[in-house]
KEKEFI-843870 format. One record per residue: x, y, z of N, C-alpha, C in turn. Coordinates in Angstrom, 1 decimal. Layout:
KEKEFI-843870
n.px:n.py:n.pz:ca.px:ca.py:ca.pz:c.px:c.py:c.pz
X:Y:Z:X:Y:Z:X:Y:Z
...
end
This chain:
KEKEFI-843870
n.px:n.py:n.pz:ca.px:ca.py:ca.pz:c.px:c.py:c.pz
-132.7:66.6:-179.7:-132.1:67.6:-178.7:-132.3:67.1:-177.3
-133.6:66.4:-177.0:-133.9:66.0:-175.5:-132.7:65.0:-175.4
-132.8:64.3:-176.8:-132.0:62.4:-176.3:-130.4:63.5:-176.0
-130.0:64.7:-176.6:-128.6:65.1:-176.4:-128.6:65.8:-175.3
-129.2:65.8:-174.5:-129.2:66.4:-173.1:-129.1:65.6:-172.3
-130.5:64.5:-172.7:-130.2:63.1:-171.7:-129.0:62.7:-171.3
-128.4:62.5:-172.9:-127.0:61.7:-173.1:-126.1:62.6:-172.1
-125.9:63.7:-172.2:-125.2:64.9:-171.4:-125.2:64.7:-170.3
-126.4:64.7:-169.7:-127.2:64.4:-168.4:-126.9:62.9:-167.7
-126.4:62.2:-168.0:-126.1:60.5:-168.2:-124.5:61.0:-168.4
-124.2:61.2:-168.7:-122.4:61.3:-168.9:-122.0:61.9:-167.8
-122.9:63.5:-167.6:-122.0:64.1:-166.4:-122.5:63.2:-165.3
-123.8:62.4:-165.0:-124.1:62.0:-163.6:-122.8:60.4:-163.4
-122.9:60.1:-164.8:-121.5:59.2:-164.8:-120.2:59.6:-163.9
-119.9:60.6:-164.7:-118.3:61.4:-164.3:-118.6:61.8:-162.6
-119.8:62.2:-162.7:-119.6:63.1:-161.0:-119.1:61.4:-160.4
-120.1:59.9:-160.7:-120.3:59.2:-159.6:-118.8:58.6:-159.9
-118.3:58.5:-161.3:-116.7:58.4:-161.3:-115.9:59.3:-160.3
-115.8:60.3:-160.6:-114.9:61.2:-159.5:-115.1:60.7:-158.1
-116.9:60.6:-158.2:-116.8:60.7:-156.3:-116.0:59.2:-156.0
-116.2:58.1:-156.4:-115.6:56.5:-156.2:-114.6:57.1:-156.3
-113.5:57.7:-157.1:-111.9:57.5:-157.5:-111.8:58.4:-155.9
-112.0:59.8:-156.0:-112.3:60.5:-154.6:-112.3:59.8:-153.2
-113.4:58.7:-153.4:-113.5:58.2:-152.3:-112.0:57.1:-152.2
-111.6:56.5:-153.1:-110.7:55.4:-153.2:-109.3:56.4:-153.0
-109.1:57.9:-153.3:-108.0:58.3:-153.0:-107.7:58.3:-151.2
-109.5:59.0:-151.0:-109.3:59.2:-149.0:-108.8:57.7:-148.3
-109.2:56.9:-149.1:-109.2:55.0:-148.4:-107.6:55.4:-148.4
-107.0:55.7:-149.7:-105.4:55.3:-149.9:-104.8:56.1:-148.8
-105.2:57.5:-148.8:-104.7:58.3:-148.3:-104.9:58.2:-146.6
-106.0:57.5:-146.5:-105.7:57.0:-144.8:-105.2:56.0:-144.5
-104.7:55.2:-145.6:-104.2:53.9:-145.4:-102.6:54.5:-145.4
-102.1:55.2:-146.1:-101.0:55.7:-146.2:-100.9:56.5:-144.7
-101.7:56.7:-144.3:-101.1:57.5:-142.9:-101.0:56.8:-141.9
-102.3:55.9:-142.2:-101.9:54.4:-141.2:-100.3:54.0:-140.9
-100.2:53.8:-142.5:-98.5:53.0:-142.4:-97.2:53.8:-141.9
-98.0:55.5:-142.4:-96.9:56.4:-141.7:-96.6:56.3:-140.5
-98.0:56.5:-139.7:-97.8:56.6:-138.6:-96.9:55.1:-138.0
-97.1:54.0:-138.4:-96.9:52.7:-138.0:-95.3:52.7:-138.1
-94.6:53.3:-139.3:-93.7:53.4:-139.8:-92.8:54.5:-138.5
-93.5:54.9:-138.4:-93.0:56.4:-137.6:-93.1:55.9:-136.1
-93.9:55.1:-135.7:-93.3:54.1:-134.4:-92.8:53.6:-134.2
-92.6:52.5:-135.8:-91.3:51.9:-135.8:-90.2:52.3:-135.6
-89.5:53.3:-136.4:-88.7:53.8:-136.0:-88.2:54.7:-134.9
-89.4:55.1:-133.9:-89.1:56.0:-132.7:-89.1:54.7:-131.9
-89.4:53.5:-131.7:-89.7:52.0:-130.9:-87.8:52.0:-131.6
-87.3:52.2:-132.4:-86.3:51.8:-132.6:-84.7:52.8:-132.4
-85.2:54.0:-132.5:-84.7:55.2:-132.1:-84.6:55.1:-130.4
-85.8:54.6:-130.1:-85.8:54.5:-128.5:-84.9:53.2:-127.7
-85.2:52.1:-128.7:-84.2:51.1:-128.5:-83.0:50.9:-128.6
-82.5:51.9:-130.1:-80.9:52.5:-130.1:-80.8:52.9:-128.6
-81.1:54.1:-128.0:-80.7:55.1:-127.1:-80.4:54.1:-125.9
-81.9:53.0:-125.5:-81.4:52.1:-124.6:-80.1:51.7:-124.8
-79.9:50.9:-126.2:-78.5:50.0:-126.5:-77.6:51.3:-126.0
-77.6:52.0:-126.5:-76.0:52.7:-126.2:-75.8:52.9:-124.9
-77.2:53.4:-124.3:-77.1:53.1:-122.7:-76.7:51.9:-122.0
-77.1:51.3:-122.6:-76.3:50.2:-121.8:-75.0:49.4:-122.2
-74.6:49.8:-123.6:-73.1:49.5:-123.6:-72.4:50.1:-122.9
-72.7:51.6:-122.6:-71.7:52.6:-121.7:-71.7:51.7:-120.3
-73.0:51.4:-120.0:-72.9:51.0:-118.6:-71.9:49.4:-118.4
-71.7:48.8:-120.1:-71.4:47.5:-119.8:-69.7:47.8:-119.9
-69.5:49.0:-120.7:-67.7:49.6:-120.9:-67.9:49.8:-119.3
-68.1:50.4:-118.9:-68.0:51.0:-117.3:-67.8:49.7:-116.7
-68.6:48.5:-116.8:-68.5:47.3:-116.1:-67.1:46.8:-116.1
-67.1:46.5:-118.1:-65.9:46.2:-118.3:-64.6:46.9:-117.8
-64.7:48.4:-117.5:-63.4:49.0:-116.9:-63.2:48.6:-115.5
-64.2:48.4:-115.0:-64.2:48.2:-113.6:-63.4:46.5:-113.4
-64.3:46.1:-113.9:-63.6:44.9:-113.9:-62.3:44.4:-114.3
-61.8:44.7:-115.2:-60.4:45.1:-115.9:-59.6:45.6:-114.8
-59.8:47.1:-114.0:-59.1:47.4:-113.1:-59.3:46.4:-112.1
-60.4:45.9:-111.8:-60.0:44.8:-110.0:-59.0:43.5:-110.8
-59.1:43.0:-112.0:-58.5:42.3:-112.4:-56.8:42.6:-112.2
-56.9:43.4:-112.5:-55.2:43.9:-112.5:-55.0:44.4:-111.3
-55.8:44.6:-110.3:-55.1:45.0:-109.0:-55.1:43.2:-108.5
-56.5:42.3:-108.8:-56.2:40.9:-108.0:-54.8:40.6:-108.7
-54.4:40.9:-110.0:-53.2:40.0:-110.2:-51.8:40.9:-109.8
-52.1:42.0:-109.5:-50.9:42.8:-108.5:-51.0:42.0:-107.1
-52.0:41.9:-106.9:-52.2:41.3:-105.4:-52.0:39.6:-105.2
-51.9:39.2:-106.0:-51.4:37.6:-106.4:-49.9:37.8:-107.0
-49.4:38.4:-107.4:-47.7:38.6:-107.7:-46.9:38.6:-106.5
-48.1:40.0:-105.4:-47.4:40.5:-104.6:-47.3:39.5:-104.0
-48.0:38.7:-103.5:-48.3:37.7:-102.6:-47.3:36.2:-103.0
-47.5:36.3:-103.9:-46.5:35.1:-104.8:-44.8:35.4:-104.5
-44.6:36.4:-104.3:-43.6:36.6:-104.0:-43.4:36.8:-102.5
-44.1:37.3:-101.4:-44.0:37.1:-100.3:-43.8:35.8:-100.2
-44.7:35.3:-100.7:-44.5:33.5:-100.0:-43.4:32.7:-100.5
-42.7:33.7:-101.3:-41.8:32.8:-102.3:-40.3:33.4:-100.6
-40.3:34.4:-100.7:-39.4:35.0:-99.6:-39.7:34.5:-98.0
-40.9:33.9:-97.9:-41.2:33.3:-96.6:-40.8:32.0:-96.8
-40.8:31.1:-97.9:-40.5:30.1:-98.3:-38.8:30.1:-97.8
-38.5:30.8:-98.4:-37.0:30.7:-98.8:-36.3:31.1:-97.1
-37.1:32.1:-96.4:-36.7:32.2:-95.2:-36.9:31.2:-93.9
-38.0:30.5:-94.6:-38.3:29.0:-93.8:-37.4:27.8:-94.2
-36.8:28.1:-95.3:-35.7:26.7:-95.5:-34.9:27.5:-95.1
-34.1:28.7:-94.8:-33.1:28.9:-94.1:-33.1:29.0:-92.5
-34.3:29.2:-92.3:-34.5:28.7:-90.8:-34.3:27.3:-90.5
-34.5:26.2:-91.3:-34.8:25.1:-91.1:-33.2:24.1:-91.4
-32.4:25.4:-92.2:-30.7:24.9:-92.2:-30.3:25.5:-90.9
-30.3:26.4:-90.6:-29.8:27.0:-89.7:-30.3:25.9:-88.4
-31.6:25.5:-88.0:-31.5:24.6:-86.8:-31.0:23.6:-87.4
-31.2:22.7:-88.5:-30.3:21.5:-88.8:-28.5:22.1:-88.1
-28.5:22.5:-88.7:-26.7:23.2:-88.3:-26.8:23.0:-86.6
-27.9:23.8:-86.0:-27.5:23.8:-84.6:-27.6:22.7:-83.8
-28.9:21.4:-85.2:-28.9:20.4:-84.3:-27.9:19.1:-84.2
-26.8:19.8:-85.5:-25.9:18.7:-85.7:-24.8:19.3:-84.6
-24.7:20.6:-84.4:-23.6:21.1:-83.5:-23.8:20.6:-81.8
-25.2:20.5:-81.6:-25.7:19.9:-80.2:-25.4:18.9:-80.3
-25.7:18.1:-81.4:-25.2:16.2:-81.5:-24.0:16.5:-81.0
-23.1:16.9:-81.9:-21.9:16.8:-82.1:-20.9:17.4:-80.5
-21.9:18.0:-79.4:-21.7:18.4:-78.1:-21.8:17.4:-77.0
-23.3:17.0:-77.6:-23.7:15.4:-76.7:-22.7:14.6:-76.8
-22.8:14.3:-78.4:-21.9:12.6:-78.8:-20.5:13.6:-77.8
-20.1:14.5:-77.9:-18.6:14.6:-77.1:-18.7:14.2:-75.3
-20.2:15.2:-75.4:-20.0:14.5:-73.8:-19.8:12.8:-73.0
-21.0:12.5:-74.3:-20.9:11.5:-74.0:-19.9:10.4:-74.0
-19.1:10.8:-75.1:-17.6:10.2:-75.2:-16.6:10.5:-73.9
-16.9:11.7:-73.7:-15.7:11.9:-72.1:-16.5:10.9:-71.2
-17.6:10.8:-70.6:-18.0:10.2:-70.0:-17.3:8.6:-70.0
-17.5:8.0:-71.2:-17.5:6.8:-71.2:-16.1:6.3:-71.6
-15.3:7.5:-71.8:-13.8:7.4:-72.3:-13.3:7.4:-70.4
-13.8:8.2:-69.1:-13.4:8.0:-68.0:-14.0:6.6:-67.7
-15.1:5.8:-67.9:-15.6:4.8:-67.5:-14.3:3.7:-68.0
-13.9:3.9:-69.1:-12.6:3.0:-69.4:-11.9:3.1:-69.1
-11.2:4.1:-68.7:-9.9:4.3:-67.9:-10.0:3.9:-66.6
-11.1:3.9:-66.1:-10.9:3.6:-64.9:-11.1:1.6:-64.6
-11.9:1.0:-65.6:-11.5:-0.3:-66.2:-10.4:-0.7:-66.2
-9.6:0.2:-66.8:-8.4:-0.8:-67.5:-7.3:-0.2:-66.4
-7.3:0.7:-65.3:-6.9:1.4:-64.4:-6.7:-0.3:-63.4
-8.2:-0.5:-63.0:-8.4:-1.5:-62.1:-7.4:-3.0:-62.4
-8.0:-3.4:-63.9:-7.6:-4.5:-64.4:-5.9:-4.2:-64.4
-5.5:-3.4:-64.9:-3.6:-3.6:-65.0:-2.9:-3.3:-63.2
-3.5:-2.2:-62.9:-3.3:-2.2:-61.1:-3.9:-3.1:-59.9
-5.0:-3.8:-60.3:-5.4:-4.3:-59.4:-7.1:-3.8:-58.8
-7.6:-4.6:-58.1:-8.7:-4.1:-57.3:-8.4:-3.0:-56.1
-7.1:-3.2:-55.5:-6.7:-2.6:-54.6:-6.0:-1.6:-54.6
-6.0:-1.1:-56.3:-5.6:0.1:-56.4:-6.6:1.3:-56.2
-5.4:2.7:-55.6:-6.1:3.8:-55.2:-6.3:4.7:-56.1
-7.7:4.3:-56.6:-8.2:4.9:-57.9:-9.6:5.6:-57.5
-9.4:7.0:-58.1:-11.0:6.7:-58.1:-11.7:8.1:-59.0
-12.3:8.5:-59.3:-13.4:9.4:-60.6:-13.8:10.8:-59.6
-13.4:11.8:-60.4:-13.9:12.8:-59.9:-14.1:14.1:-61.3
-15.2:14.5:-61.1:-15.3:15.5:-62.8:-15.0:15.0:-64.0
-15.2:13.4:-63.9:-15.0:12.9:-65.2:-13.5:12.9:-65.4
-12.8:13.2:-64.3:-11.3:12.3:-64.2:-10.8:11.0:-63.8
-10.2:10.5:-63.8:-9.7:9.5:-63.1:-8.2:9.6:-62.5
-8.4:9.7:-61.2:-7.2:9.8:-60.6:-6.9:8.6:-59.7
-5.5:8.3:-60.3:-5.0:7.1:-59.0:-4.1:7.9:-58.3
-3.5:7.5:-57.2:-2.6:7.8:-56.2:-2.1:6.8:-55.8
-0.7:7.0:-54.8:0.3:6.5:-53.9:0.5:7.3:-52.9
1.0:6.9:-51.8:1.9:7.8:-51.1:3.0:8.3:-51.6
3.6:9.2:-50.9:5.0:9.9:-51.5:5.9:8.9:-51.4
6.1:8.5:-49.6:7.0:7.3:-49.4:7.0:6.0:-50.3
6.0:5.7:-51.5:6.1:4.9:-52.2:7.0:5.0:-53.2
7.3:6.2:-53.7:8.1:6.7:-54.8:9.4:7.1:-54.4
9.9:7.9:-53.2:10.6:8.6:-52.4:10.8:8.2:-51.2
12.1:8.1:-50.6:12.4:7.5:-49.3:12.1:8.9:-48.5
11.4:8.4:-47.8:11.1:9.2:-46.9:9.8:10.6:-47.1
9.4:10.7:-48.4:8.4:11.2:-49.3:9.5:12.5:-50.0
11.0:12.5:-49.6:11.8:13.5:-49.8:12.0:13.3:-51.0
13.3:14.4:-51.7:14.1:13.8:-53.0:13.7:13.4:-54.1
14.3:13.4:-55.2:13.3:14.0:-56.4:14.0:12.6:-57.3
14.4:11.4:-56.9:15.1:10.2:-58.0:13.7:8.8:-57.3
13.2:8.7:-58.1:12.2:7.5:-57.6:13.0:5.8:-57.6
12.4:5.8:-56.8:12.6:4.0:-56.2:12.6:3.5:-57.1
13.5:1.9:-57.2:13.1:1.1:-58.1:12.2:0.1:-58.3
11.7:0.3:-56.8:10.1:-0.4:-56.3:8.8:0.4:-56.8
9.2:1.4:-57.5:8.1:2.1:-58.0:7.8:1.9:-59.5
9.4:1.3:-60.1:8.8:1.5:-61.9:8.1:0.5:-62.1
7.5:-0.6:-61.2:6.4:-1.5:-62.0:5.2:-0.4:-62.1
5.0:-0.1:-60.8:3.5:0.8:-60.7:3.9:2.0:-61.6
4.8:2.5:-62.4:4.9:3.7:-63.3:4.4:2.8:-64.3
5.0:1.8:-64.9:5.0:1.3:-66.2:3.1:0.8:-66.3
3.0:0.2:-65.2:1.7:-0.3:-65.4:0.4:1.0:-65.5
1.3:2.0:-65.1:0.4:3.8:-65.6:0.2:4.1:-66.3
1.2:4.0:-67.3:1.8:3.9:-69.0:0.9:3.2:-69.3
1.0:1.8:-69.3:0.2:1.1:-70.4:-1.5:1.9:-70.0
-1.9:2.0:-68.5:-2.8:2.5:-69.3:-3.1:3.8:-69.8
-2.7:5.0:-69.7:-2.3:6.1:-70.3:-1.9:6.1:-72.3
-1.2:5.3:-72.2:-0.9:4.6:-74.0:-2.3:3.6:-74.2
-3.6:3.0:-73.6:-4.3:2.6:-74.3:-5.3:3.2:-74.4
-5.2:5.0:-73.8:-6.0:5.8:-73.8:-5.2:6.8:-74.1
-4.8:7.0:-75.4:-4.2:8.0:-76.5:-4.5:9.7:-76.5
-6.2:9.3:-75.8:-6.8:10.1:-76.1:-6.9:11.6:-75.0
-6.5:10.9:-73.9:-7.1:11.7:-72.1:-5.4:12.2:-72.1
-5.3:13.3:-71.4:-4.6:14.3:-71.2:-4.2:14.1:-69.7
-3.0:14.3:-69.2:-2.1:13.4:-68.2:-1.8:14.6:-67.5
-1.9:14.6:-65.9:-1.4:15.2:-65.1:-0.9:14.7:-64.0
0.7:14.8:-63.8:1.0:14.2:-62.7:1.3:15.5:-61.5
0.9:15.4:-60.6:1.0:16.0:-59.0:1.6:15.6:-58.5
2.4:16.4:-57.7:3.0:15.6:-56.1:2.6:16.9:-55.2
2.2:16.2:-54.0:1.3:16.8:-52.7:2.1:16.4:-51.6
3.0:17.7:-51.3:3.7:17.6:-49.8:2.8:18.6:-49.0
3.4:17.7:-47.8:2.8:18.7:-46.5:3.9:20.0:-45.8
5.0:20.2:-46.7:6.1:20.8:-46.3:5.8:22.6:-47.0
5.2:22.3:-47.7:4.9:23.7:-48.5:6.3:23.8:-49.4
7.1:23.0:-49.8:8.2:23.3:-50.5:7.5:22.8:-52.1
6.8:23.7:-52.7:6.9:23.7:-54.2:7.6:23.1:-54.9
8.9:24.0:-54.8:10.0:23.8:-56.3:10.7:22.1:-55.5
10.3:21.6:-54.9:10.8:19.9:-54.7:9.2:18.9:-54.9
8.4:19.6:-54.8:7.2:19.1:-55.4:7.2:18.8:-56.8
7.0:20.1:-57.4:7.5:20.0:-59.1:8.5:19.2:-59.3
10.1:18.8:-58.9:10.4:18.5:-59.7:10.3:17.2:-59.7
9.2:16.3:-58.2:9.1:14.9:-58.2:8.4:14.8:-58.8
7.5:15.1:-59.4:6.1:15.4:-60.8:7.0:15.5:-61.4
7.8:16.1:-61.9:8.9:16.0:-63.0:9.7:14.6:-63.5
9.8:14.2:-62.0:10.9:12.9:-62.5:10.2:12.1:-63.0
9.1:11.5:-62.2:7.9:10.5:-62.7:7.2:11.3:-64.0
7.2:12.2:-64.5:6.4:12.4:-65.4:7.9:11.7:-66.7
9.0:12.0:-66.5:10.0:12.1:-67.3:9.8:10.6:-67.2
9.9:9.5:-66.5:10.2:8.1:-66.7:9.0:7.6:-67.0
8.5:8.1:-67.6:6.2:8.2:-68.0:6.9:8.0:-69.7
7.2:9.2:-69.9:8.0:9.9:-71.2:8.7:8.6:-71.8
10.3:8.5:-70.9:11.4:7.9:-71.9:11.6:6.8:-71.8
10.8:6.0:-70.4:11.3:4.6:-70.7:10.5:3.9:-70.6
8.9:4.4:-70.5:7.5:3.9:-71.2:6.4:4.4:-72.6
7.0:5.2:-72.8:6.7:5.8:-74.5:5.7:6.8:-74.2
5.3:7.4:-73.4:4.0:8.2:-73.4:4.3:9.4:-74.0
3.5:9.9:-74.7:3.5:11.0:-75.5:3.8:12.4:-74.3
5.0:13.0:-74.7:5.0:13.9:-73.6:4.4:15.2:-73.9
3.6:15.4:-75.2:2.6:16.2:-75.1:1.3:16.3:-74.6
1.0:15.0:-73.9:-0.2:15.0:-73.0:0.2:14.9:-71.8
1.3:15.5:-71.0:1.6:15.1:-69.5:2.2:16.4:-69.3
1.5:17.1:-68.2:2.1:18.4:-67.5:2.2:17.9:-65.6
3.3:18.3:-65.3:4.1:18.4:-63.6:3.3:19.2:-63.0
3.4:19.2:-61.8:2.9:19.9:-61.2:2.9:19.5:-59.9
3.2:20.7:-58.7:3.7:20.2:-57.1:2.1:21.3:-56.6
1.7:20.7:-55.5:0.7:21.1:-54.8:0.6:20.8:-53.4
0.0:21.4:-52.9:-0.2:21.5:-51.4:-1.0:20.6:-51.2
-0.6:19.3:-50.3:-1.8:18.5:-49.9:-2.0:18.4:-48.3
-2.2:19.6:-48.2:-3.0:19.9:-46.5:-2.3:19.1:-45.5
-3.0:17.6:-45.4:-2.8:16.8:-43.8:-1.8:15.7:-44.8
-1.9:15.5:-46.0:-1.6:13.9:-46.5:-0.8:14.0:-47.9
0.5:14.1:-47.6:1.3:13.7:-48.9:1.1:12.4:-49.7
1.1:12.9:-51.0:0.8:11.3:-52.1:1.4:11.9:-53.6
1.3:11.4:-54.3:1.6:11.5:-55.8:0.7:11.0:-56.4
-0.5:12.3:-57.3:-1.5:11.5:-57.9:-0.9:11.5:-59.6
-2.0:10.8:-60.1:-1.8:10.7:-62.3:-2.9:10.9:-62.5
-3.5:12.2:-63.1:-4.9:12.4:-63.3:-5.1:12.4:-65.0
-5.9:11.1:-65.0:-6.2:10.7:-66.5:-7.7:11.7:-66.9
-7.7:12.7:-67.7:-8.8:13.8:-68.1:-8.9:13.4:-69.1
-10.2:13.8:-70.4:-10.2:13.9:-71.3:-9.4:15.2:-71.8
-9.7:15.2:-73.0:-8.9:16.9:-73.9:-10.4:17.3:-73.6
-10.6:18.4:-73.0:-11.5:19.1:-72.8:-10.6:20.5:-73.4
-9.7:20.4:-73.9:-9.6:22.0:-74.3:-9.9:21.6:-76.0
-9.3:20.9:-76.5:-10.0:20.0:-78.3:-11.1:20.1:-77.9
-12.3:19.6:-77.1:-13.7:19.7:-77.0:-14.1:20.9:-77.4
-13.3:21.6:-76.4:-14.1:23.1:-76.1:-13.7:23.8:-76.9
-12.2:23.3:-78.1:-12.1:24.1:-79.3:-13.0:24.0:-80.3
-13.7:22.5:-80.2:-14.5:22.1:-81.3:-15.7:22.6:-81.5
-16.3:22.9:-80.1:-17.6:23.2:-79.8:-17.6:24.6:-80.3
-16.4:25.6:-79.9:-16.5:26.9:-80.3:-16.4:27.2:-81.6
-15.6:26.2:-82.6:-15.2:26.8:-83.8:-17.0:26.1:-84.0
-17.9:25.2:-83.9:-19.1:24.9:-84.5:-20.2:26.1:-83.9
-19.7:26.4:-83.2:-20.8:28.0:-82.8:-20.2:29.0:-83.6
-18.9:29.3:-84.0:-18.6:30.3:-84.8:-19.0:30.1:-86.2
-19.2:28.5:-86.6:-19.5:28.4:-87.8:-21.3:28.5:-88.0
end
C-alpha cells in the first residue's frame, strides 16, 4: 500500500514537473510568437508607412511630370512661334534685299546713262573739231554741244530764208557729224536781232531741210526753231543727248 502511494506520489510529482516544463515551454513559445508578431506588425506598418510615402511622392512626381509636359508644350509653341517669325523675317529680308538689288541696278542703270551723256558730248565735240576744224565756233554747255556761224554766213545780209552756196560745205560737214552721232538729238536755231520770228523759223527750217535731204540726217532728231539773240545774230546746231529716252527710261525703272 505505502510502495502504491509512493508510486502515486512519484507519478503525480512527475506530471506536475511535466506540465510545469510543457507550461513553461508554451510561455517561451508564446513570447516568442509575440516577439514575431510584434516584429511582423512593424514590418508591415514600416511598409504601410513606406507605401503612403511612395504614393506621396508619385503624386508629387505626376505633378512634376504635368508641369513639365505643360512648359514643354508651351517651349515648343514658343519655338514654332518663333520658327516662323524668323521664317517671315527671313523672307522679308530677301525681299528687302531684291528690292535694293532692283534700286541698285536702276541707279547703275541712271549713272551708266549719265555717264554716257557726258562722254557721248565729249565726242561730239571731238569729232565737231576734227571735221570743222580748230577754228571752229564750237563750244559745250549742259552737256550740249553747240556750234555757230553768223547769219551773214548762211544769208546775204543775215536776211532771207534760201542759204548760200558757200555754206553747204559747213552744213554737210554738220551732217557727218550729226550721222556719226545717231544718237544726240538736233536743234537748229536762228537768232535775229530784228525780233521777226516767223523769218527766223523758217531759216532753221531751210538749213534744217538741207541737214535732212541732201545729207541723210534722220529728220526725226532735228527740230527748227527762230529766237531772239539780243545784240548778235548767228545760226546755231545744238548737238544734245535724248534726254527725254533717258528720262523715259529712268521713269518706267522707278515705276517698275
Amino acid at each position: 500500500m505505502i510502495r502504491f502511494f509512493l508510486c502515486s506520489a512519484l507519478l503525480f510529482v512527475g506530471l506536475s514537473h511535466v506540465q510545469a516544463q510543457k507550461k513553461s515551454e508554451l510561455i517561451d513559445q508564446n513570447q516568442e510568437l509575440k516577439y514575431k508578431l510584434d516584429s511582423v506588425s512593424r514590418i508591415v506598418s514600416t511598409a504601410q508607412h513606406n507605401e503612403k510615402l511612395g504614393l506621396q511622392r508619385a503624386d508629387e512626381l505626376q505633378v512634376q511630370v504635368t508641369e513639365l509636359q505643360d512648359a514643354n508644350a508651351t517651349l515648343m509653341k514658343n519655338l514654332n512661334s518663333f520658327a516662323a517669325l524668323s521664317s517671315q523675317n527671313s523672307e522679308n529680308i530677301n525681299k528687302t534685299l531684291a528690292t535694293l538689288k532692283r534700286k541698285e541696278e536702276q541707279l547703275k542703270g541712271i549713272t551708266d546713262g549719265v555717264a554716257s551723256n557726258d562722254s557721248t558730248a565729249v565726242v561730239i565735240l571731238t569729232n565737231t573739231k576734227q571735221v570743222l576744224g580748230e577754228n571752229a565756233k564750237v563750244g559745250v554747255s549742259d552737256g550740249s554741244v553747240i556750234i555757230s556761224e553768223k547769219l551773214d554766213f548762211f544769208f546775204t545780209d543775215g536776211v532771207g530764208v534760201n542759204p548760200s552756196s558757200e555754206s553747204r560745205d559747213w552744213i554737210e560737214n554738220v551732217a557727218k557729224v550729226a550721222n556719226a552721232n545717231p544718237k544726240s538729238i538736233i536743234t537748229v536755231a536762228s537768232l535775229n536781232i530784228t525780233g521777226e520770228m516767223d523769218i527766223a523759223i523758217q531759216q532753221a527750217t531751210a538749213i534744217a531741210s538741207i541737214l535732212i535731204k541732201e545729207f541723210g540726217v534722220n529728220g526725226e532728231r532735228i527740230s527748227a526753231v527762230g529766237a531772239d539773240g539780243g545784240l548778235r545774230e548767228s545760226l546755231q546746231i545744238k548737238l544734245q543727248p535724248n534726254y527725254k529716252a533717258f528720262y523715259d527710261m529712268a521713269k518706267g525703272d522707278a515705276k517698275n
